[in-house]
N, C-alpha and C positions, 0 to 999 in steps of 0.2 A: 504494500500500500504506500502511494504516495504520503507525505508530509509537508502543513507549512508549519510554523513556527511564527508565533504572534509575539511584539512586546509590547507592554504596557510599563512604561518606565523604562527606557532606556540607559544603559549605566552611563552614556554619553554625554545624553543631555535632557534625561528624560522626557523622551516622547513619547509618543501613544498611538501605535498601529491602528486605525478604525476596523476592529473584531466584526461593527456591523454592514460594512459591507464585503469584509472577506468570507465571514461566517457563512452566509448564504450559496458562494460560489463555490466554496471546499465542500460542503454538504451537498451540494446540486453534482459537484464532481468525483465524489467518495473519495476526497483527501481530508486525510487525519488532521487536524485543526489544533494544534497544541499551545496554550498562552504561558509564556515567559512574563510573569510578574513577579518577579524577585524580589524588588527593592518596592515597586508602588503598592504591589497587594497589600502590606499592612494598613496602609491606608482607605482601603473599602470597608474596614470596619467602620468606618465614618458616614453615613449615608450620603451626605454633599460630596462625596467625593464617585461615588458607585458610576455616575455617568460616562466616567471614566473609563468603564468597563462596560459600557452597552454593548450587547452583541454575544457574552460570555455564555449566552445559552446554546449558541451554536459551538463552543468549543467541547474538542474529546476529551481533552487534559488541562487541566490548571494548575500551575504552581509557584510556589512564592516565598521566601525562606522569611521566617519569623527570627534568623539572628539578624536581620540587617537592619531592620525598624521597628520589633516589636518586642523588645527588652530580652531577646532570648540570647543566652550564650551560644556562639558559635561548636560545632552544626546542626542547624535543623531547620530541613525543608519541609513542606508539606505540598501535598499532592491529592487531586482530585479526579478521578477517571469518572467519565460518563456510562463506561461499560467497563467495569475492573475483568470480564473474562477476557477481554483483547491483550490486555497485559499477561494475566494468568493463561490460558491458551499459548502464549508463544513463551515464558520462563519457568513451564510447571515441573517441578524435582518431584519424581513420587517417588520415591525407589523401596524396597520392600520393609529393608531395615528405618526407614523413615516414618512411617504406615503406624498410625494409632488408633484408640477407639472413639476419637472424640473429631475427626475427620467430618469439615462440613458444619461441624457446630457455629461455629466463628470463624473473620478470614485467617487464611496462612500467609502471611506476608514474605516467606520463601518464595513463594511464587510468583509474586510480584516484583522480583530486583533479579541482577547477575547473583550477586554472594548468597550465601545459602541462612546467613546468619546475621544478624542486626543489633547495633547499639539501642538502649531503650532511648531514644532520644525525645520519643512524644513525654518524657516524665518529667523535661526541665518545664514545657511547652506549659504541660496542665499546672504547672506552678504558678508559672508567671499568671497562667488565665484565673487560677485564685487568690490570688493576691492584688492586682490589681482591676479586675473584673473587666466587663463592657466598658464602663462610663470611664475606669482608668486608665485605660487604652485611648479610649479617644481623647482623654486630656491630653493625653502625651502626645499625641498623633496632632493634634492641631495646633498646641504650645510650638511644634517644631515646624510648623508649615509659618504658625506666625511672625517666628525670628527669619526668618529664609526673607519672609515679605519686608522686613524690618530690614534686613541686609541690601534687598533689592531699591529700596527707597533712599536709602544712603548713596549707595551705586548710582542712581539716576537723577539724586544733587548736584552729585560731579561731571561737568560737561567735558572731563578731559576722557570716561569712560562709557562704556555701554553695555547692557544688557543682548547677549546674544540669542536667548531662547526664551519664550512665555513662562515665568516663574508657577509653575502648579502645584508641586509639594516642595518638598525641604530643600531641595539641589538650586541653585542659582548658578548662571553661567556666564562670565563678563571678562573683560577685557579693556586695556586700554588701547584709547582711537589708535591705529597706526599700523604699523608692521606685523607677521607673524613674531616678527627677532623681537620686536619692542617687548613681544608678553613675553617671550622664551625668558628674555633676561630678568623681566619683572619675577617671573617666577623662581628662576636659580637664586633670585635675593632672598623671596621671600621665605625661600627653605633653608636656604642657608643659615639664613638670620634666626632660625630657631625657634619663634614664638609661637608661630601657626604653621600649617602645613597645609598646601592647597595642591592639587594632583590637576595636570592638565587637559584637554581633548581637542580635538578639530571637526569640523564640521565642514565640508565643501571647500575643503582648505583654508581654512578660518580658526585659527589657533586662538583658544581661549581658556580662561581658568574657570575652574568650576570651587564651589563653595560649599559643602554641603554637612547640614545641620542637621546629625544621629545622636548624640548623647545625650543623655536626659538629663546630664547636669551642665546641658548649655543654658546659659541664661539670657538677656538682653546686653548686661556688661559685655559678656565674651564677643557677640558680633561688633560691640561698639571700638572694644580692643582689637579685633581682627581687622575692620575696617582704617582703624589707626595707622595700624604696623602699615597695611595695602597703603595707603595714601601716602606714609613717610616714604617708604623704597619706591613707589610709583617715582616722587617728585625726585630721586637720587637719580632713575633709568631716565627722566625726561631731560633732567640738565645736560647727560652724557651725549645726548641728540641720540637721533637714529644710529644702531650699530653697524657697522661697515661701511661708513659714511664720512 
């Protein structure tokens, strides 16, 4: 069987595949429809955000790891099959020595991976889901989408930078006006210098920094400080002029 692979949150720059008008043509042409939401899924626990995901009832598989945004320690994905026998049908172990009485009671999750054997990993999962519940999740999920918003407004004071992509959850993606070299070097400062740490990406050859707000003990302070350090080494890389100039 064919396969597409959908994302919703790109690690890029977080963008958003439209599920609804692929979903229709995968199902019209029995291609397997699988969503990559790694890092946006935990954000659907949020209902204002769900739109974001129109179209998910056309997909086969869903998945989305709960270490990246939803206070889990790293690893643990979860996953949602529409028909878990397509899974089980092509990695089933039955062999004789394997064979109990309780077969069929509940699923075998052997049967659904290569390895024959699994970490309990769903056990950190139901932790965090009691301890901090529904409504403490989404505190946390939209505290983080607000400081991102609070970042991008800072970003969009300064007419010497710009915002490169629609700010929609936590990630921001900016750059200063000018060269790809100009952010290269903005950034080897920025890391160098120690205080913050920003990771880069490109887009249609459009080299920009990306910003992105995971920690739950980020606060308002910390972007106000990151934003700092950004504008002190910005104004260090603009006096230097363009590099190789």
């Amino acid at each position: 069987m064919s396969q597409v692979v959908a994302t919703l949150g790109t690690t890029c720059s977080c963008s958003f595949d439209a599920l609804d008008e692929m979903g229709p043509i995968c199902n019209q042409e029995d291609v397997w429809l699988h969503v990559d939401a790694a890092y946006a899924g935990a954000a659907f626990i949020c209902p204002e955000y769900r739109y974001l995901m129109a179209g998910v009832d056309k997909a086969d598989s869903f998945n989305f790891n709960p270490h990246k945004w939803m206070l889990v320690n790293f690893d643990c994905s979860a996953m949602w099959l529409k028909d878990p026998m397509d899974v089980v049908n092509s990695f089933n172990v039955d062999p004789l020595y394997l064979k109990h009485d309780h077969q069929g009671d509940a699923p075998d999750y052997r049967h659904w991976q290569i390895p024959l054997g699994r970490r309990f990993r769903a056990l950190k999962l139901w932790f965090v889901l009691r301890l901090y519940g529904v409504e403490g999740l989404q505190k946390h999920i939209r505290s983080q989408i607000a400081l991102a918003h609070e970042f991008e407004v800072l970003v969009g004071e300064d007419d010497r930078f710009e915002i490169i992509t629609e700010v929609v959850l936590g990630l921001v993606c900016f750059r200063l006006k000018g060269s790809n070299e100009r952010n290269e070097s903005l950034l080897k400062k920025i890391n160098g210098h120690g205080t913050i740490h920003l990771v880069p990406s490109k887009v249609r050859d459009t080299y920009f920094l990306r910003l992105a707000v995971c920690s739950r003990f980020t606060e308002s302070q910390d972007i106000r400080l990151a934003w700092r350090e950004i504008r002190t080494l910005a104004e260090d890389v603009l006096g230097e002029g363009e590099p190789g100039k």
